[in-house]
Backbone and ligand atoms as CSV (ligand in chain L), in Angstrom:
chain,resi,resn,atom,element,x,y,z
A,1,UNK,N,N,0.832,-1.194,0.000
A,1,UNK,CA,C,0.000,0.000,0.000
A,1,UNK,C,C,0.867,1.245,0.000
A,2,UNK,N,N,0.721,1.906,-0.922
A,2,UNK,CA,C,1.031,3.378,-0.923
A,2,UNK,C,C,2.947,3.123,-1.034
A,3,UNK,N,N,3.504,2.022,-1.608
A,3,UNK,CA,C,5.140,1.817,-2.094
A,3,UNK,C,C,5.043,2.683,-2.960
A,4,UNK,N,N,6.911,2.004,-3.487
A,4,UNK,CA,C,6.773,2.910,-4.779
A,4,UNK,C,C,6.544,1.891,-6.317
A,5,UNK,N,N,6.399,0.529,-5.656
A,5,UNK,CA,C,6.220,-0.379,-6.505
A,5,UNK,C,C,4.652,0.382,-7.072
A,6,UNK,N,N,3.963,0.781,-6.252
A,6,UNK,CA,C,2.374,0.692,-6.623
A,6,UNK,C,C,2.241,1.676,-6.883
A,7,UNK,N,N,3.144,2.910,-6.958
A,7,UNK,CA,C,3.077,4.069,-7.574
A,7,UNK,C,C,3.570,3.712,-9.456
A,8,UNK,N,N,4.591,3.360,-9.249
A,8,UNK,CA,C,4.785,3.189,-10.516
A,8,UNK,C,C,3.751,2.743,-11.616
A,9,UNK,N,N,3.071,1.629,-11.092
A,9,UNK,CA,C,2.668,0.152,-12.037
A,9,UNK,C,C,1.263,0.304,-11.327
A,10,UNK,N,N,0.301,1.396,-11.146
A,10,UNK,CA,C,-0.832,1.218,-11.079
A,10,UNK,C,C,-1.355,1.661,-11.874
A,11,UNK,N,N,-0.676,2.517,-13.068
A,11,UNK,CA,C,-1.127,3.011,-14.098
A,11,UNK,C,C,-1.340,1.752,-15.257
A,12,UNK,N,N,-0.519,1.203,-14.914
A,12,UNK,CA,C,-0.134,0.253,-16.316
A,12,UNK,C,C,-1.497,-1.592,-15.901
A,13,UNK,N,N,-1.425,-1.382,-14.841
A,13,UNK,CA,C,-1.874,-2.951,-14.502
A,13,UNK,C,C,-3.007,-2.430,-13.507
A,14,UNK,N,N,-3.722,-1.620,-13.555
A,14,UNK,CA,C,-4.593,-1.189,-12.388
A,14,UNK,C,C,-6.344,-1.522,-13.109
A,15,UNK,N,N,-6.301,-1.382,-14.290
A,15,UNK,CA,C,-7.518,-1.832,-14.689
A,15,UNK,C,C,-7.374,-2.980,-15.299
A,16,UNK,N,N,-6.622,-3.775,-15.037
A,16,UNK,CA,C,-6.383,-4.876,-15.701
A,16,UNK,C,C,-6.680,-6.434,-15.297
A,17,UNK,N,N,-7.587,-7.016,-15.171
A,17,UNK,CA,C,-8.206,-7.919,-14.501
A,17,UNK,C,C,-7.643,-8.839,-14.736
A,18,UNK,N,N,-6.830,-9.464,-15.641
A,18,UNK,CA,C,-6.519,-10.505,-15.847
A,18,UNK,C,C,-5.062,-10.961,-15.203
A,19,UNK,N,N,-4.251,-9.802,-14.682
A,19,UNK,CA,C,-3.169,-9.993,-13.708
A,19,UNK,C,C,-3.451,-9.026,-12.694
A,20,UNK,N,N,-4.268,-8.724,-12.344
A,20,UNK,CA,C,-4.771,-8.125,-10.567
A,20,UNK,C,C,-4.433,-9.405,-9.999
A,21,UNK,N,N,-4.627,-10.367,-10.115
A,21,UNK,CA,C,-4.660,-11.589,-8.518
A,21,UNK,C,C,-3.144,-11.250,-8.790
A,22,UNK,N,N,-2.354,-11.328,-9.602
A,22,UNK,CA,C,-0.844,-11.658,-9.385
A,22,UNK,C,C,-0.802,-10.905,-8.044
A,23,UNK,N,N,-0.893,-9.630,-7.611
A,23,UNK,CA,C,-0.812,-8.864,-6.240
A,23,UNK,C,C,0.197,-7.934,-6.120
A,24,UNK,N,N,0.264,-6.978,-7.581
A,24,UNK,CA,C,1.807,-6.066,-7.376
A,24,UNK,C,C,1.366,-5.224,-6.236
A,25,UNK,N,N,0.422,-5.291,-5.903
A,25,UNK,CA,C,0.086,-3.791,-5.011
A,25,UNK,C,C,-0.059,-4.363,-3.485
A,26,UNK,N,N,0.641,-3.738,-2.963
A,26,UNK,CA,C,1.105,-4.017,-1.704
A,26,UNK,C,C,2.551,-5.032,-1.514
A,27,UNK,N,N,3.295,-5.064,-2.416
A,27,UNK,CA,C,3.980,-6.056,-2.413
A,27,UNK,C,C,5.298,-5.259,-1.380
A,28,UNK,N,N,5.593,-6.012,-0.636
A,28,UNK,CA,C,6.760,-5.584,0.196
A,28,UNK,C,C,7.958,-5.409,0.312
A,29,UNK,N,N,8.445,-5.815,-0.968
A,29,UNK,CA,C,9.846,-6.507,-1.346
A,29,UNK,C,C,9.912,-5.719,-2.709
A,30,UNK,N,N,11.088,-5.872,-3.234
A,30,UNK,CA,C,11.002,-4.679,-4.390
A,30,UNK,C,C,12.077,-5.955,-5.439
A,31,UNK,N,N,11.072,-6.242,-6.691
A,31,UNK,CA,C,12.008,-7.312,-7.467
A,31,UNK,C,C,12.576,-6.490,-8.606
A,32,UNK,N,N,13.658,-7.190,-8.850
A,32,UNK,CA,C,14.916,-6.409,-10.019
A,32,UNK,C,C,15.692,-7.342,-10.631
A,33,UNK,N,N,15.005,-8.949,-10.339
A,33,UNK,CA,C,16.114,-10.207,-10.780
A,33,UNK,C,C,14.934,-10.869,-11.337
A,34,UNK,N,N,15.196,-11.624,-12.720
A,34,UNK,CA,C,14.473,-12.372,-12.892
A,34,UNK,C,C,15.387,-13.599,-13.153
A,35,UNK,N,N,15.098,-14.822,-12.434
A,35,UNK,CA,C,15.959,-16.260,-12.630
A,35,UNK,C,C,15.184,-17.068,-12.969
A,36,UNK,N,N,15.709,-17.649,-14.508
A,36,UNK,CA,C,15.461,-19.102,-14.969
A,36,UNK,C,C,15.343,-19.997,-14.341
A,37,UNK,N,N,14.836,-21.016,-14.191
A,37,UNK,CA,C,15.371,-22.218,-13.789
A,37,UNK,C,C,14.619,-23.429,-14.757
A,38,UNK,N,N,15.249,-24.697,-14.634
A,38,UNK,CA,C,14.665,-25.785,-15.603
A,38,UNK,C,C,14.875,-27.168,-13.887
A,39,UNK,N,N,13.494,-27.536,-14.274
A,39,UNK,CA,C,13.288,-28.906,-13.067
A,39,UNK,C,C,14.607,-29.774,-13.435
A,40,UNK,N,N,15.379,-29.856,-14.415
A,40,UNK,CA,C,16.427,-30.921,-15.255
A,40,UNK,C,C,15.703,-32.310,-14.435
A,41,UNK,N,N,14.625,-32.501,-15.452
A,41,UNK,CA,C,14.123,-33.483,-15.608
A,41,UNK,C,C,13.987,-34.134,-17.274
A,42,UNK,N,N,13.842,-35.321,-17.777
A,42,UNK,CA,C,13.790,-35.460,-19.020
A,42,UNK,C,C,13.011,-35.245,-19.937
A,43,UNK,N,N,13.179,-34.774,-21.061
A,43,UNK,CA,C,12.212,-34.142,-22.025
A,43,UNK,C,C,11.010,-35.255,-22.184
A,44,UNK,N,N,11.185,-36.458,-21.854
A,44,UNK,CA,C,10.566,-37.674,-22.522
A,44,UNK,C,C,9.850,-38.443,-21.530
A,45,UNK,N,N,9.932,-37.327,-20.212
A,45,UNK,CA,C,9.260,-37.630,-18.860
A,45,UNK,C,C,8.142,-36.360,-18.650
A,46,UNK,N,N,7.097,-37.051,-18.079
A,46,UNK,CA,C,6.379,-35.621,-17.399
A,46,UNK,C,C,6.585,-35.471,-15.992
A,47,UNK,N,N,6.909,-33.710,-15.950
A,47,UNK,CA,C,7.033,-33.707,-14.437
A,47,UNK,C,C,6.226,-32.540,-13.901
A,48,UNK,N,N,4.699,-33.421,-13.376
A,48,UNK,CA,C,3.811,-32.325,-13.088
A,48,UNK,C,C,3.792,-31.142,-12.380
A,49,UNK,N,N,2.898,-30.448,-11.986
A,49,UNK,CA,C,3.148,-29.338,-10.522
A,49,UNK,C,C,2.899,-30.108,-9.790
A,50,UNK,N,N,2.040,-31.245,-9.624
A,50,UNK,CA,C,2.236,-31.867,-8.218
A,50,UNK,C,C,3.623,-32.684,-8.215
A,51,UNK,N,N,4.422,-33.056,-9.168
A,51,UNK,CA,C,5.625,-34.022,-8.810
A,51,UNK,C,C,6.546,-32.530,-8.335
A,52,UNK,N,N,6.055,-31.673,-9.043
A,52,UNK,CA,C,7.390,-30.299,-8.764
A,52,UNK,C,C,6.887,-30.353,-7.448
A,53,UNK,N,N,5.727,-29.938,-6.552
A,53,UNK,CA,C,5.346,-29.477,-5.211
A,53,UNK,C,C,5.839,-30.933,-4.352
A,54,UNK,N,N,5.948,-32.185,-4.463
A,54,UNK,CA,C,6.417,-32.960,-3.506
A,54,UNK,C,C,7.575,-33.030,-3.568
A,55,UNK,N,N,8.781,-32.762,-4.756
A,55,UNK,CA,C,9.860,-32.345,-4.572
A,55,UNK,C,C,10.374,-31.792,-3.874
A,56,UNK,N,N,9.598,-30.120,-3.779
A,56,UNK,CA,C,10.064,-29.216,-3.165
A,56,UNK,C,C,9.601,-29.756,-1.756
A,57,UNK,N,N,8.289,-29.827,-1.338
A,57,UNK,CA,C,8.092,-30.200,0.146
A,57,UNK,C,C,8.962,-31.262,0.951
A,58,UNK,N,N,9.600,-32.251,0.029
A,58,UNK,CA,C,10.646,-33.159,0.475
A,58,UNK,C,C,11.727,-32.704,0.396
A,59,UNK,N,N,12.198,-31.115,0.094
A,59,UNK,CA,C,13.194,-30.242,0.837
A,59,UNK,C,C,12.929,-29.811,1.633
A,60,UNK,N,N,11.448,-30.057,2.652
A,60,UNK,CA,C,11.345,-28.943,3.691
A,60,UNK,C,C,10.771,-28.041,3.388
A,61,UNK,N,N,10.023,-27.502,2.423
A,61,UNK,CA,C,9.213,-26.392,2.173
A,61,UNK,C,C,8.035,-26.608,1.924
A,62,UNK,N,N,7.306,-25.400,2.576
A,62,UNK,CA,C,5.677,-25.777,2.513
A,62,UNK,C,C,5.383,-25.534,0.935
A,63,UNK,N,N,6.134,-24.517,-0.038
A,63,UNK,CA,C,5.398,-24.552,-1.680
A,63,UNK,C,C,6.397,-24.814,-2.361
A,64,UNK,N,N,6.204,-24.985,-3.764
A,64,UNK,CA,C,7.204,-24.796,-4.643
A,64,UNK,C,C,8.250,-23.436,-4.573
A,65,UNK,N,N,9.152,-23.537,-4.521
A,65,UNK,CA,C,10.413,-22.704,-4.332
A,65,UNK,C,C,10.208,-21.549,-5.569
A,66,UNK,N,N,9.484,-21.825,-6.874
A,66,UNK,CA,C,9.498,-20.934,-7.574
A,66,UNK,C,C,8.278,-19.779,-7.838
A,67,UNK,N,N,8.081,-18.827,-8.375
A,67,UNK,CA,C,6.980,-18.330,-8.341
A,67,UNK,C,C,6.010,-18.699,-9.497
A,68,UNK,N,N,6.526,-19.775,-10.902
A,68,UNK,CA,C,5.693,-20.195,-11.729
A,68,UNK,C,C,6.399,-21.324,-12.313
A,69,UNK,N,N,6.144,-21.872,-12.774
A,69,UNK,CA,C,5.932,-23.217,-13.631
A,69,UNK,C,C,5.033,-23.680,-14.953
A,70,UNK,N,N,6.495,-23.741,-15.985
A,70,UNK,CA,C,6.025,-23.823,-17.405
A,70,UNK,C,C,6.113,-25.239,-17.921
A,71,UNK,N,N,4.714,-25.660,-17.796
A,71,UNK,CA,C,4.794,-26.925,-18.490
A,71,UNK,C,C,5.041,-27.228,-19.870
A,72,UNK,N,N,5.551,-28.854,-20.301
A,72,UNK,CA,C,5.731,-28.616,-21.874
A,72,UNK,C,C,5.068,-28.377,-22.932
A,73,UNK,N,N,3.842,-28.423,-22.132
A,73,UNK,CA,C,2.593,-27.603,-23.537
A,73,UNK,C,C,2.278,-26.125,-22.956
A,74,UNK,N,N,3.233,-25.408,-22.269
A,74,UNK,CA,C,3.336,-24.449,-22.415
A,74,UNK,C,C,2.551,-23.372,-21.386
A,75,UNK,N,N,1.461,-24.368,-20.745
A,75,UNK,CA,C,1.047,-23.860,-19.783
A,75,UNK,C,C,1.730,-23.672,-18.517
A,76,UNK,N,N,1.159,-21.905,-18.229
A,76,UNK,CA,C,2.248,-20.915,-16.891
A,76,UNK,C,C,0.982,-21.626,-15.541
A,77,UNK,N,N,1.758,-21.924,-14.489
A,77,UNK,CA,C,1.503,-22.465,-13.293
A,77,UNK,C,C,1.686,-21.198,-12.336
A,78,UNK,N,N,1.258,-20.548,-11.664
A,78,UNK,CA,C,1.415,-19.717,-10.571
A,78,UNK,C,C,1.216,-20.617,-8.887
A,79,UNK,N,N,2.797,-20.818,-8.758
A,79,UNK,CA,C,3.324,-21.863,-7.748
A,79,UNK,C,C,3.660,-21.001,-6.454
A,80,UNK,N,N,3.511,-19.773,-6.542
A,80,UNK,CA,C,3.801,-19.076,-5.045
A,80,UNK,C,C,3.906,-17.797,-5.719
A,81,UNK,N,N,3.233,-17.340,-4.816
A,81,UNK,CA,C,2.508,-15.623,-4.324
A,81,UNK,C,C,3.951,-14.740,-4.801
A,82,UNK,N,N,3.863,-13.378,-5.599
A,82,UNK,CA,C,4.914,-13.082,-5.983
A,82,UNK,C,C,4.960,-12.487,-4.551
A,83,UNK,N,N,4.247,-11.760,-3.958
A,83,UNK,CA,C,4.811,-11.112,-2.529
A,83,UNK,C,C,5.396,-11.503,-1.894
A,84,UNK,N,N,5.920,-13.197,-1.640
A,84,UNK,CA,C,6.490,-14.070,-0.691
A,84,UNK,C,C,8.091,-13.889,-2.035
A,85,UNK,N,N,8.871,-13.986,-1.260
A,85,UNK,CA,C,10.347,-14.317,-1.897
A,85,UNK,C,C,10.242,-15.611,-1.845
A,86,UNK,N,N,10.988,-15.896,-2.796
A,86,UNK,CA,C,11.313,-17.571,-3.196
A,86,UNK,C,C,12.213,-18.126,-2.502
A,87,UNK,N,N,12.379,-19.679,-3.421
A,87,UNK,CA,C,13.418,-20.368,-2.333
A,87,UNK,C,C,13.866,-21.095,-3.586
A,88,UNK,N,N,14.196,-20.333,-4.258
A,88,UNK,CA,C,14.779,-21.037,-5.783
A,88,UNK,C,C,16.509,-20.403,-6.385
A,89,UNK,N,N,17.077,-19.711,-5.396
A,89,UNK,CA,C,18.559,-19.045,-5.846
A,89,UNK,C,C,19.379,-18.781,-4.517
A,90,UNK,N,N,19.416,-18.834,-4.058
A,90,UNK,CA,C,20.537,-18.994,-2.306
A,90,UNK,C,C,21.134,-17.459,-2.732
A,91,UNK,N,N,20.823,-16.659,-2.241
A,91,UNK,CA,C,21.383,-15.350,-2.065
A,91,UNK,C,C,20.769,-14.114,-2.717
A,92,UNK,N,N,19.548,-14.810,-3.653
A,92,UNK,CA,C,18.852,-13.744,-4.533
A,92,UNK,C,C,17.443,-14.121,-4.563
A,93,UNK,N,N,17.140,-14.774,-3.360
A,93,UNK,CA,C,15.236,-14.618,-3.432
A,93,UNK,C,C,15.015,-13.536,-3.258
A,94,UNK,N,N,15.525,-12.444,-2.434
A,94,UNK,CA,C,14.602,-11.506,-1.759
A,94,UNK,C,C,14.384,-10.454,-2.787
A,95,UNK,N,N,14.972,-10.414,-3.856
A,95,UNK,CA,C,14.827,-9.310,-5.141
A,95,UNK,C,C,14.384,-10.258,-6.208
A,96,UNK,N,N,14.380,-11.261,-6.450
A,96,UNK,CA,C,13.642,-11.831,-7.734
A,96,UNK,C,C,12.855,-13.036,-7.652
A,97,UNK,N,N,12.364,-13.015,-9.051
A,97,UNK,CA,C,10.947,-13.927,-9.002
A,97,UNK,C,C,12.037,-15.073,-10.018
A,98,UNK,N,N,11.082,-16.331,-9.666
A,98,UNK,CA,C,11.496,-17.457,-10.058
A,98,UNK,C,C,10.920,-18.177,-10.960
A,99,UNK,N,N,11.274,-18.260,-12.020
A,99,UNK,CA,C,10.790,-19.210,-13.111
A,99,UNK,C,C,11.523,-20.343,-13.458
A,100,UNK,N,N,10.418,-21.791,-13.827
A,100,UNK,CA,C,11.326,-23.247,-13.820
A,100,UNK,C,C,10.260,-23.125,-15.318
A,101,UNK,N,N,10.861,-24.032,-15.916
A,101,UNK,CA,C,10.428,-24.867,-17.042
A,101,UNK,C,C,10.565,-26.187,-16.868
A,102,UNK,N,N,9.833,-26.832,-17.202
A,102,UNK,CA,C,10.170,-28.349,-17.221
A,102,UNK,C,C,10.843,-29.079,-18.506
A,103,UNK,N,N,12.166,-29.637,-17.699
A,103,UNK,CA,C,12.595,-30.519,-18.886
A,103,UNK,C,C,14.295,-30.047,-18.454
A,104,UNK,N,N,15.043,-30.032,-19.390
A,104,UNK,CA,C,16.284,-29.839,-19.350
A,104,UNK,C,C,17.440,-30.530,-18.991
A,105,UNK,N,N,16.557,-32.328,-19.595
A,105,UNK,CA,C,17.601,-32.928,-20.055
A,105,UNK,C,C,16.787,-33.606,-21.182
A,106,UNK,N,N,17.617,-34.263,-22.055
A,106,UNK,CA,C,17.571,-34.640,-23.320
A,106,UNK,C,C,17.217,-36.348,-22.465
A,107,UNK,N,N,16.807,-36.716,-24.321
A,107,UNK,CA,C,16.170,-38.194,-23.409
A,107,UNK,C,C,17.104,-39.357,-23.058
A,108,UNK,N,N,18.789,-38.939,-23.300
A,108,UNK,CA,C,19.782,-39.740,-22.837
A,108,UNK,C,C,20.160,-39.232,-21.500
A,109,UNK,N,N,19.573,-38.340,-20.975
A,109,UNK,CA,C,19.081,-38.013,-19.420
A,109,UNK,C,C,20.434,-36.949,-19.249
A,110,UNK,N,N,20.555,-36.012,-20.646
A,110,UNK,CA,C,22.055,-34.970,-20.160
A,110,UNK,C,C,21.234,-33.981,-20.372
A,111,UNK,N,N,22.058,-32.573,-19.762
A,111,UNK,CA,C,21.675,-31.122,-20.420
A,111,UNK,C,C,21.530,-30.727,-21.520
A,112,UNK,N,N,20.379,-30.399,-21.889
A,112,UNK,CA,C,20.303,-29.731,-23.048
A,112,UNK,C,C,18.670,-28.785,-22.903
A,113,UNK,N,N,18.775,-27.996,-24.020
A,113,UNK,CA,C,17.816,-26.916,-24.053
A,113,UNK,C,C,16.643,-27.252,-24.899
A,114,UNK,N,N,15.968,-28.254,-23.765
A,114,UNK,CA,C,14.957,-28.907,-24.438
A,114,UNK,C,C,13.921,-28.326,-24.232
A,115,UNK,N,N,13.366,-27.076,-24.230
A,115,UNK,CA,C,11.814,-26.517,-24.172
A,115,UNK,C,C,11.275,-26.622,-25.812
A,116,UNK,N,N,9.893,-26.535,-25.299
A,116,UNK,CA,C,9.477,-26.817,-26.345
A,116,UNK,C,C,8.790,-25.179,-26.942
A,117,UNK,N,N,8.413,-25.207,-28.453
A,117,UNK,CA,C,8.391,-24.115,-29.013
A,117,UNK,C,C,6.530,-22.754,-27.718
A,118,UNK,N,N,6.231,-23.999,-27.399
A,118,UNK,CA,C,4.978,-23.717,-26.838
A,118,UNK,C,C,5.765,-23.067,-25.056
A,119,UNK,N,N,6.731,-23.479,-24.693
A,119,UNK,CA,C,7.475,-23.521,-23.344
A,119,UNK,C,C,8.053,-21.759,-24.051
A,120,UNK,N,N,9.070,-22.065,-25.262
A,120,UNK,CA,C,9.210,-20.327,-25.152
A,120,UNK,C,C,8.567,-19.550,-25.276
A,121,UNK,N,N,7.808,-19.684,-26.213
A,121,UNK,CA,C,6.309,-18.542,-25.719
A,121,UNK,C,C,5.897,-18.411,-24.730
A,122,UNK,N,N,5.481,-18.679,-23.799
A,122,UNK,CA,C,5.071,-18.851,-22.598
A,122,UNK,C,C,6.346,-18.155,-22.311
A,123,UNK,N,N,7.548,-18.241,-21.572
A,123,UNK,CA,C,8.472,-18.009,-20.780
A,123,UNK,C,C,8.469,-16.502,-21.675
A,124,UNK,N,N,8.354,-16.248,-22.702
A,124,UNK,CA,C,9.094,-14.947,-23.367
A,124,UNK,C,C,7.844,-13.976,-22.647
A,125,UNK,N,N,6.759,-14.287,-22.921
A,125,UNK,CA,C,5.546,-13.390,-22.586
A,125,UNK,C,C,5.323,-13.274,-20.748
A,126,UNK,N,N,5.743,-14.257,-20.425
A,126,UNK,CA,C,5.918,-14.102,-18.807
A,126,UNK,C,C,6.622,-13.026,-18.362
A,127,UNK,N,N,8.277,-12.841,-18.997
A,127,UNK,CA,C,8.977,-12.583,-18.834
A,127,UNK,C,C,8.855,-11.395,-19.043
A,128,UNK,N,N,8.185,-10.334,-20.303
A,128,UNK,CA,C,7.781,-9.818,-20.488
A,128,UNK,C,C,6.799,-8.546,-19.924
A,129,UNK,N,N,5.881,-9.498,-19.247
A,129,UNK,CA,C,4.897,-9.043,-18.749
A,129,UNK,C,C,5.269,-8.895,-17.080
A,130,UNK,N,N,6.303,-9.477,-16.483
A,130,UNK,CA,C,7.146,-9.211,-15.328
A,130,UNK,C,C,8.191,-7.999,-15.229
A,131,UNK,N,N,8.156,-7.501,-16.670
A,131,UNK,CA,C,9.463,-6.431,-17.173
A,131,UNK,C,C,8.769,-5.354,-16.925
A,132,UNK,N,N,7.052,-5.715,-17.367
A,132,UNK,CA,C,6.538,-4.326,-17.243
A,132,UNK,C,C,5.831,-4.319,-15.730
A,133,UNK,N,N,5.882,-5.155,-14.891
A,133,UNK,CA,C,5.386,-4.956,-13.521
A,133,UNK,C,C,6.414,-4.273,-12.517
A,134,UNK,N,N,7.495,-4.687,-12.952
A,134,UNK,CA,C,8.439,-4.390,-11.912
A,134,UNK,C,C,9.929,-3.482,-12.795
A,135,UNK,N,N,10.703,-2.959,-11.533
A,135,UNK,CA,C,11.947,-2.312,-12.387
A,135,UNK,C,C,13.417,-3.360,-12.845
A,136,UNK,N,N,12.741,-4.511,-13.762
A,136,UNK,CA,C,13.566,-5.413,-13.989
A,136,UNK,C,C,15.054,-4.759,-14.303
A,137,UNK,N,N,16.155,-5.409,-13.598
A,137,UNK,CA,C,17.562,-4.834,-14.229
A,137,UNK,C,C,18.001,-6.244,-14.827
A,138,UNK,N,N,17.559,-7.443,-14.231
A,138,UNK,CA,C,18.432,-8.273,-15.211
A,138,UNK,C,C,17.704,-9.714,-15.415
A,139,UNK,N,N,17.912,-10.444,-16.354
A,139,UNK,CA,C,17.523,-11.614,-16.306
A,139,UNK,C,C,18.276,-12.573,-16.636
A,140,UNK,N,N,18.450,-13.420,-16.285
A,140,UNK,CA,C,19.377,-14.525,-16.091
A,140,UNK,C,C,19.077,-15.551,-15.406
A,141,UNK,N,N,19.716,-16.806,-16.043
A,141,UNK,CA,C,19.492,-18.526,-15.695
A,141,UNK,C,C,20.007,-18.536,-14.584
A,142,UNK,N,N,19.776,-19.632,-13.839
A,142,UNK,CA,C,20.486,-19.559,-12.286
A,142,UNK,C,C,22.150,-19.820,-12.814
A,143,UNK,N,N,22.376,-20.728,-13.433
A,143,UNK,CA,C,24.094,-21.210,-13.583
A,143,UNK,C,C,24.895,-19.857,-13.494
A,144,UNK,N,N,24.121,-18.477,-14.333
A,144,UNK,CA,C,24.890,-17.424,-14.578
A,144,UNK,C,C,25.233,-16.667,-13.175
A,145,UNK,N,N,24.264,-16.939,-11.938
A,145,UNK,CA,C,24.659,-16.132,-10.511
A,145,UNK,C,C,25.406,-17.053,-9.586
A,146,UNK,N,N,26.579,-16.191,-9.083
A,146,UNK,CA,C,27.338,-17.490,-8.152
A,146,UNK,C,C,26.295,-17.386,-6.709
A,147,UNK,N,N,26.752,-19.253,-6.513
A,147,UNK,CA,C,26.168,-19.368,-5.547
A,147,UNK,C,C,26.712,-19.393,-3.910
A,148,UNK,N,N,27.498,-18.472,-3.862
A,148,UNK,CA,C,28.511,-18.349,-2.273
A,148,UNK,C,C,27.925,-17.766,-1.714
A,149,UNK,N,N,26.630,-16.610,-2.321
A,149,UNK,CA,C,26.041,-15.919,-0.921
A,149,UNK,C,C,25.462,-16.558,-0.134
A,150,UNK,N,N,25.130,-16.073,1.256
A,150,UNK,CA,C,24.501,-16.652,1.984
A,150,UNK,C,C,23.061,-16.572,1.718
A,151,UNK,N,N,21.986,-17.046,1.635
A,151,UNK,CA,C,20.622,-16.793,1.663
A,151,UNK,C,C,20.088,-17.859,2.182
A,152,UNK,N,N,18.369,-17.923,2.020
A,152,UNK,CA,C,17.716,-19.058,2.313
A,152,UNK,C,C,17.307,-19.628,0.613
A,153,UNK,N,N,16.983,-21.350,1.301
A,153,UNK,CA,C,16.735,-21.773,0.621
A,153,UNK,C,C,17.700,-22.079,-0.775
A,154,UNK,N,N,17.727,-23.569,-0.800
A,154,UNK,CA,C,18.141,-23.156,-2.238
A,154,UNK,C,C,17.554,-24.509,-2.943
A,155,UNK,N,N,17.320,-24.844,-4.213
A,155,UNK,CA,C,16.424,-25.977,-4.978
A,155,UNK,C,C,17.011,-27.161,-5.350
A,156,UNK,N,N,17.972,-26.692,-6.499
A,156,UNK,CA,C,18.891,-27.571,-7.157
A,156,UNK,C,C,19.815,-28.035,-6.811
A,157,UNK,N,N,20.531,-29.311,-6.468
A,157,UNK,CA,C,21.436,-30.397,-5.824
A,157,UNK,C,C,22.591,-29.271,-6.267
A,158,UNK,N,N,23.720,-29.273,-6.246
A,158,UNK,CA,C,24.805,-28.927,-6.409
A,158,UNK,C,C,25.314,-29.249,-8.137
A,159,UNK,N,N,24.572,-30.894,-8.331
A,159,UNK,CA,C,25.009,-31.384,-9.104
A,159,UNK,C,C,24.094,-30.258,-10.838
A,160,UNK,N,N,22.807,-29.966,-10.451
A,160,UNK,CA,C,22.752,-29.495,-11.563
A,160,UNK,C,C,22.859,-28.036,-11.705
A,161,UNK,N,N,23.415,-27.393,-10.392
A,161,UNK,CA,C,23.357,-25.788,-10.656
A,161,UNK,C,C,24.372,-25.339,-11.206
A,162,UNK,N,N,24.780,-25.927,-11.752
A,162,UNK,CA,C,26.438,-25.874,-13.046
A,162,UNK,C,C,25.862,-25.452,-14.502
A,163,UNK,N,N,24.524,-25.760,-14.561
A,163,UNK,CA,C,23.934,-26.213,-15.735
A,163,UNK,C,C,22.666,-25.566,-15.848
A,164,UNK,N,N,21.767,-25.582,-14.725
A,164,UNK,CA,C,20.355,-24.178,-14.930
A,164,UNK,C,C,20.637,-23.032,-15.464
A,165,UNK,N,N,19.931,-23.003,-16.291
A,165,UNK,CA,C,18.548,-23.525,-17.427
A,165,UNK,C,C,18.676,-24.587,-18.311
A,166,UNK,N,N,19.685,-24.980,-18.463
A,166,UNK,CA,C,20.486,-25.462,-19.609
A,166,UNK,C,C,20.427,-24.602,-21.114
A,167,UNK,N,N,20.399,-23.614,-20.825
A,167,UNK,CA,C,20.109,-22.724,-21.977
A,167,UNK,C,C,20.512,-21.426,-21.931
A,168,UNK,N,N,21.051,-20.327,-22.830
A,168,UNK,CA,C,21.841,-19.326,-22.551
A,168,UNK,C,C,20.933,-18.225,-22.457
A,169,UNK,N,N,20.494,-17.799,-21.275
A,169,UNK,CA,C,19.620,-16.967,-20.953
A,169,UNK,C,C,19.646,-15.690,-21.470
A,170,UNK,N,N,20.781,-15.446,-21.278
A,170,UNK,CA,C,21.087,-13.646,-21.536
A,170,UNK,C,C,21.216,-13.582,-23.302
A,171,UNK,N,N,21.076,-14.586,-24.293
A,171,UNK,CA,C,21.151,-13.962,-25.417
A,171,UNK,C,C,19.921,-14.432,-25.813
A,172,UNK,N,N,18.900,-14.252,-25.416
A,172,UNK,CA,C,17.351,-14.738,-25.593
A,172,UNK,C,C,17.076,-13.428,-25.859
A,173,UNK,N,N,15.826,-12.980,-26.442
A,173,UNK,CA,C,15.595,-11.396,-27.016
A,173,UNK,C,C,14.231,-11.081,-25.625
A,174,UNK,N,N,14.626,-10.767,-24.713
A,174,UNK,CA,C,13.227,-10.498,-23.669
A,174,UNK,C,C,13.132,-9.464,-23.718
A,175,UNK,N,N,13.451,-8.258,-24.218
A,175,UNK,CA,C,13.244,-6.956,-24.557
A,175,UNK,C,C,12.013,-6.805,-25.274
A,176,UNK,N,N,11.605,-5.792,-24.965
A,176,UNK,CA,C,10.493,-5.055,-25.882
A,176,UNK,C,C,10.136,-3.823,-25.433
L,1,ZN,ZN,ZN,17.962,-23.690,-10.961
């Protein structure tokens, strides 16, 4: 109430019914990071929001760590409240929102940048439409932020945060 988040972006999203529930207004936290992430699960597997939500709860968390979830037909999942910080980057929840895609390994079970054409649409227009809610400065896959800070939470084993998104985030065109 009365930030400067909701000064900005009540012009732009204030009559707009179809992302009012998202909840920019009143939001407490001020986001400026947007992070990729991919479940690195196999392209040739499905891995629902409920297999993503018992994942995450069998780390100890009551929701999914991210704030959405893009399935491979492309449908966006809204997995936790953007007002709550995530638990999807160890040192950079408290400024950015979290996006996973599903998939991101190939079906010989390695990295690769397996979304599907329906997954980038979705992620580009998300991404997008998060650029114009907030004062985005950067976007980037998790592999691209080191992970030594201290924070809470973090998602991915050690073993695949070498490798999230599996895809080169920063030369993707999310501008507009
Ligand atoms: Zn990740």
């Amino acid at each position: 109430m009365g930030n400067s988040l909701e000064g900005n972006h009540r012009s732009g999203f204030g009559d707009c019914g179809s992302v009012g529930h998202i909840g920019v207004y009143g939001m407490k936290r001020s986001v400026t990071l947007i992070v990729v992430h991919c479940t690195a699960t196999r392209v040739d597997a499905d891995f629902t929001q409920k297999d993503l939500l018992r994942s995450h709860k069998a780390r100890g968390m009551r929701m999914v760590g991210y704030h959405f979830y893009i399935r491979k037909d492309g449908f966006i999942w809204s997995t936790r409240p953007l007002e709550m910080e995530g638990a999807h980057c160890r040192g950079y929840n408290q400024e950015s929102v979290g996006i996973a895609y599903e998939g991101g390994l190939n079906e010989n079970g390695h990295p690769a940048d397996t979304r599907t054409p329906e997954q980038k649409h979705s992620l580009r227009v998300l991404i997008r439409t998060l650029k114009h809610m907030f004062p985005i400065k950067q976007v980037c896959g998790h592999r691209d932020l080191s992970f030594d800070r201290n924070g809470n939470g973090v998602v991915e084993s050690s073993e695949w945060l070498k490798q999230c998104p599996c895809f080169d985030v920063a030369t993707d065109q999310w501008c507009a």
